[in-house]
N, C-alpha and C positions, 0 to 999 in steps of 0.2 A: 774547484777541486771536486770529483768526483767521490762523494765518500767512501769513505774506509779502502779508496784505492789508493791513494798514494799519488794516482795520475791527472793530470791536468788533462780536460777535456777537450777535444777541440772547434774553434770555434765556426758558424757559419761561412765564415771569410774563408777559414784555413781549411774547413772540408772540402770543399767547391774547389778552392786551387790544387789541392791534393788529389782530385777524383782524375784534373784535366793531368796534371802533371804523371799520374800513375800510368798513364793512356801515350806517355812520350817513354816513361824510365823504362817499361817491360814492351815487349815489340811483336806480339803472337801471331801479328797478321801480315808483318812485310820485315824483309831483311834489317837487320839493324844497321843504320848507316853512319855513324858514330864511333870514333875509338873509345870514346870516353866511357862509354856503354859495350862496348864490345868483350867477351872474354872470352879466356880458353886460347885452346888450339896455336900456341905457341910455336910449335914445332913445325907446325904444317905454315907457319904465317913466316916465318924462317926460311924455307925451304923453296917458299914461292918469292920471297925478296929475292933471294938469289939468283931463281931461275928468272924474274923479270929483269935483274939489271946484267943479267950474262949476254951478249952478243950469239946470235946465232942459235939460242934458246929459249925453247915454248914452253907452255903448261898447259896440264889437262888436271883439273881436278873434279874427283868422282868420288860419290857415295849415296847411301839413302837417304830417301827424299824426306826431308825435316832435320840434318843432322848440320846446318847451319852454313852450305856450301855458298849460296849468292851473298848471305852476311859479311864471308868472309871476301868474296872478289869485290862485295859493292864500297866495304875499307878501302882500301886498294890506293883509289886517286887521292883521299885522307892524308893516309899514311907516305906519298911521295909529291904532297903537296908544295914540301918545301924544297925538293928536287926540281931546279932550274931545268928547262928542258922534255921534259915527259909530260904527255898527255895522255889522260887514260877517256875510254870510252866502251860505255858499257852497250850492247845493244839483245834484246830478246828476240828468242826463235820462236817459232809456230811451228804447228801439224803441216801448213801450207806453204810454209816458205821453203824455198830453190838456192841453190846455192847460188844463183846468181841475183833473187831477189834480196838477199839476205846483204849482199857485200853492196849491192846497189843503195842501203837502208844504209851499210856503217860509209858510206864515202859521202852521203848526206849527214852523218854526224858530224863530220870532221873539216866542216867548211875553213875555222878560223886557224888551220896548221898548214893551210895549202896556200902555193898560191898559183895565178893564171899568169906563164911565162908569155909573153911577149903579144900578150891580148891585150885589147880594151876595157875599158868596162862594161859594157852593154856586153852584159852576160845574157841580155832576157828571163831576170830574174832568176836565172838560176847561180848558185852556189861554183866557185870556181872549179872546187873539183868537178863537179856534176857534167860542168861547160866541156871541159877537157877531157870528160870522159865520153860525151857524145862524140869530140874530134877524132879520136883514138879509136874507138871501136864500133862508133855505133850504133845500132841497136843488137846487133848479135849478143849473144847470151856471153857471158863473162866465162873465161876457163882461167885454171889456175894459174898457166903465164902471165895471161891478161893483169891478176891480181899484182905483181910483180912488179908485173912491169907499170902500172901506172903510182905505185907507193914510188919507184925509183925514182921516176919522170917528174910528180906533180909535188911529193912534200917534203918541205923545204928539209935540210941540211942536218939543222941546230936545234931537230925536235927526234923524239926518241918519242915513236906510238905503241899505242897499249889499246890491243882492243881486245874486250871483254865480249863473247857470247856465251850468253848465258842459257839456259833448257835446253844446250847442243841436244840431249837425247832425243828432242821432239821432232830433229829431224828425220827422212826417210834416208835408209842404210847407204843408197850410193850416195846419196847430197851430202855425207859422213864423211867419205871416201874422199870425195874431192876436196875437203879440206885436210886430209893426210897427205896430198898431193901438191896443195899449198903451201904446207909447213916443210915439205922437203924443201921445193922451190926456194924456199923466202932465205930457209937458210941453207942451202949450198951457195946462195949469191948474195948472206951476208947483210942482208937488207936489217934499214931501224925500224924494226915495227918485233912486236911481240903479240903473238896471238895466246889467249886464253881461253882456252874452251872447259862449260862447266857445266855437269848435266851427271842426274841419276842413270847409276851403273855401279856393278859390283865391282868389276876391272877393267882395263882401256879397253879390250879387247871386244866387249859388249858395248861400246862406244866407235871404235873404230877399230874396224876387222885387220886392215892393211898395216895394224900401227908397229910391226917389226922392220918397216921400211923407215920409219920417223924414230926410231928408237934413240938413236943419240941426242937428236935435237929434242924429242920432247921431256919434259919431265913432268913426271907420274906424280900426285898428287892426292893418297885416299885419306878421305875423311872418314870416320867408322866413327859410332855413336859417343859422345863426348864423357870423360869420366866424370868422376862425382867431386871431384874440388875444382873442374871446371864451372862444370854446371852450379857449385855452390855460391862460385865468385860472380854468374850472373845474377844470383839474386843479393850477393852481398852489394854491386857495383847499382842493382837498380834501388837497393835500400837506403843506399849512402843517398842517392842522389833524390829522394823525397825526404832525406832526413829521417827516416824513421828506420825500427829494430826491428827484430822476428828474432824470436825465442829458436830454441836449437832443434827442438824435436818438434818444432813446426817446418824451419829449415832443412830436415836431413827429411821429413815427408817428402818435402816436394821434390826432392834431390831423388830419391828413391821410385816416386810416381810418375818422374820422367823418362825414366828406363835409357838414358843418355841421346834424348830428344831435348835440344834447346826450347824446341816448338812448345813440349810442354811446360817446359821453366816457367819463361814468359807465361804462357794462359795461366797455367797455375797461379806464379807468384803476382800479374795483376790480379787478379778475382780475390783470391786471399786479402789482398793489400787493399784491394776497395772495400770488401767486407771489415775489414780493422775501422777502416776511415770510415763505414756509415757507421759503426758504433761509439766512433768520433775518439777513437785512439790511436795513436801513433804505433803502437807495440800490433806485432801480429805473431796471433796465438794460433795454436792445432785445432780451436775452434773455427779460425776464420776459413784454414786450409780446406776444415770440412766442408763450410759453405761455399769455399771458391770450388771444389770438387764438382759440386752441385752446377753451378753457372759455369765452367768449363765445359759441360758434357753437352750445354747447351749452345755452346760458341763451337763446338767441336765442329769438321767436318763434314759436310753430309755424306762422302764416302765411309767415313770410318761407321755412323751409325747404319749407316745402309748394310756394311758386310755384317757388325757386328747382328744386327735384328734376323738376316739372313743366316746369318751360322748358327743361329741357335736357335730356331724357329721350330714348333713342332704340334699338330692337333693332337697329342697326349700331354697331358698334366704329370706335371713332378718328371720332365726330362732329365736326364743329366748332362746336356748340351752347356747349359749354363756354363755350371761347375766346370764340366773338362775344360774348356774352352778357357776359364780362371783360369785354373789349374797349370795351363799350357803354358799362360801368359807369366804366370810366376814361377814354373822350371825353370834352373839353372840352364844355360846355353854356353855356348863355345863363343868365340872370338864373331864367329859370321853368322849367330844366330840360331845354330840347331841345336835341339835336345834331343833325349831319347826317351823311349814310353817310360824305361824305369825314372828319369827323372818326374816324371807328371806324376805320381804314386806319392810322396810326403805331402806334396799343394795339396793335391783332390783329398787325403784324408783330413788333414788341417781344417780346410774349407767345409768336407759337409762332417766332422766331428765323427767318421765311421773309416773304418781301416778296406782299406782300395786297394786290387791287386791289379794289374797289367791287364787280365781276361778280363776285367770288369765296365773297361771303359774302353779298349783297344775298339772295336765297333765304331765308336764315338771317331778316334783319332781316326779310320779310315774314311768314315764320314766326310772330315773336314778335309779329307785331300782327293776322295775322288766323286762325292757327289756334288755335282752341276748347282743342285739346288741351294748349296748350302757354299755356294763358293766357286773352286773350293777357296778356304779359307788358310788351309795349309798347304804346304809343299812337303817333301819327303826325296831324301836319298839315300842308296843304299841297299843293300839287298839281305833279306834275312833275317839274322839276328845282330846286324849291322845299321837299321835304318833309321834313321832321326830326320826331326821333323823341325819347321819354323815357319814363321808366319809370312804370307808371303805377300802382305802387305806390312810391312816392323811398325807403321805409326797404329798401330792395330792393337800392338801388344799391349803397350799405358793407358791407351784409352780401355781394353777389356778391364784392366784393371779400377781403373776410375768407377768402370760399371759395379763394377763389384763391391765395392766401397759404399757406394752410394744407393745400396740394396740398405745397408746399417749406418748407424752411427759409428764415428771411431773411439769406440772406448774401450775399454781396458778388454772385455770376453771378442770383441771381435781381433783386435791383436795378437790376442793369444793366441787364437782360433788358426789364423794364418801366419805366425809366426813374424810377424810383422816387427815387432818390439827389437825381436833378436836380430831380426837386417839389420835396423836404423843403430843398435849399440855394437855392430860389429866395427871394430875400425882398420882392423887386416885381414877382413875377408866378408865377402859380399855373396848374397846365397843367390840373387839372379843375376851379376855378372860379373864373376871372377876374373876374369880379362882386365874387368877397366880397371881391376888392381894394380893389375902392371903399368898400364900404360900411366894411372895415377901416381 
């Protein structure tokens, strides 16, 4: 026993498994591929059951990037594991891939659903589909009939496919198009294949231009940044599953610091949870948060620290780039991420302890949206005394935060300072996103 703690210490054995184990329960650097481990997003996980076991219906699911979109397609096969019949298959796009390289990649996935009608075996090592697809067409580049017609032709009867691409956005706009073109096809003629296409965008329409011609077959599918008893249940589901606790007001930090980024849960809540466990405790305290704070900003992105050094850069001492750029980060915002100048005005005075008006820092905000140098770092719409602003990278916003943090300790005068205390004890109303009220 640890004196005068109460707590049993842990031992050699138990830290070293807890350090690897902390490295499987929270997931910061690859989709979580696990139900067990998986939370949240209910509704959206609902919605895509249905639209994958509907006949003659596709999905497209879209939102900002870190808000847990490939987590939820890479469940997928998991969760209809026990469904006789369906095969899912996941496959990644590039900058560089063609719609026809790309289908050429998933009919190489899909060797053990097909088979080679009235062939031999001497395939010449290639895959049966593969074989039949040289018969068929060719080398000519694949068009969207082509697709059709060889799902008709080559797999088998008694299987129901699911194919998963994933970073669709990466494609170029017409290579887009022709798979709006696809998903008509497939389903005017009723074919068993389900396409899922998944890729940052604000709405299909920045995904696929033509997408009022797919409108009944497809369904829409937005993920918007996760609320806070989502995000609390990943860190309760990754607690359980090391056996160990987290205190409340270390819990509702991290909840708070993710700004409804799963991406941050995870970094946060392992870093935190390893910091508990080199002190060789099970319990993780608002201490450890602060340390995992620390070792987050260091596991962070290099885009995020690249914008962040660039937006707030300046050969004068005592800028207030800093600041506004905090400030920005902890405005109250709308449902899609805009604030207005008057909200940046309570953060900035919080933050430097002096009262801010609009004229004071409004320079600054034009800064972050129209110089090159510095970004930009924001965007801006609106005309007037209408125009509001957001960040136009969102994984941007927690981590400015994070920076800001990790300027101070988190004790009671910096708290205050930002108002911080009052977020984490609000419990029907959230001062940076009122939104995820609802949705919570």
């Amino acid at each position: 026993m640890k004196a005068g703690s109460g707590v049993s210490e842990l031992s050699d054995h138990d830290q070293t498994r807890l350090r690897v184990l902390a490295g499987l329960a929270f997931s910061p650097g690859a989709p979580v591929d696990s139900k067990k481990l998986f939370a949240g997003r209910v509704d959206e996980m609902r919605r895509a059951i249905r639209g994958i076991t509907a006949r003659g219906r596709h999905l497209m699911m879209y939102g900002q990037r870190g808000v847990g979109k490939t987590s939820l397609a890479t469940i997928f096969k998991e969760l209809f594991d026990e469904v006789p019949g369906m095969r899912f298959f996941k496959i990644n796009c590039t900058s560089d891939d063609g719609f026809d390289d790309i289908w050429r990649r998933a009919f190489r996935e899909i060797p053990a659903i097909v088979e080679c009608k009235g062939e031999d075996d001497r395939l010449d090592g290639k895959s049966a589909i593969e074989y039949r697809l040289e018969q068929l067409i060719s080398d000519s580049p694949l068009c969207p009939g082509d697709i059709r017609r060889v799902i008709q032709n080559e797999c088998q009867d008694d299987f129901e496919l699911v194919l998963i691409f994933d970073e669709f956005d990466r494609l170029a706009e017409h290579e887009r198009a022709l798979f709006a073109d696809t998903i008509k096809d497939l389903s005017d003629n009723s074919v068993k294949i389900t396409i899922v296409l998944v890729g940052v965008a604000r709405d299909v329409v920045e995904l696929i231009d033509e997408h009022e011609s797919i409108k009944r077959p497809l369904v829409q599918i937005s993920l918007p940044p996760m609320a806070r008893d989502e995000l609390g249940e990943i860190i309760d589901r990754a607690t359980n599953a090391l056996r160990m606790t987290i205190e409340k007001n270390a819990r509702d930090l991290i909840v708070f610091l993710s700004q409804g980024f799963p991406h941050y849960t995870h970094l946060l809540g392992q870093e935190s949870a390893l910091a508990a466990i080199d002190c060789r405790r099970r319990n993780i305290r608002l201490e450890d948060v602060e340390a995992g704070i620390q070792s987050a900003l260091e596991e962070s992105q290099e885009s995020e620290k690249t914008e962040y050094h660039k937006a707030i850069q300046s050969q004068r001492k005592n800028t207030l780039y800093g600041s506004v750029l905090l400030a920005c980060a902890m405005a109250p915002s709308d449902e899609r991420g805009f604030f207005a100048s008057a909200d940046v005005r309570e953060p900035m005075s919080r933050i430097t302890g002096r009262d801010y008006d609009i004229p004071a820092f409004s320079k600054h905000l034009k800064d972050f949206t129209e110089d090159a140098d510095r970004g930009p770092v924001l965007e801006k719409t609106g005309k007037e005394k209408m125009i509001r602003f957001r960040f136009r990278n969102p994984m941007l916003r927690p981590y400015v935060i994070l920076k800001g943090l990790a300027k101070e300790r988190i004790d009671g005068n910096l708290i205050d300072r930002i108002g911080l205390e009052k977020m984490l004890n609000q419990r029907d109303e959230l001062l940076l996103f009122p939104e995820m009220n609802q949705q919570g």
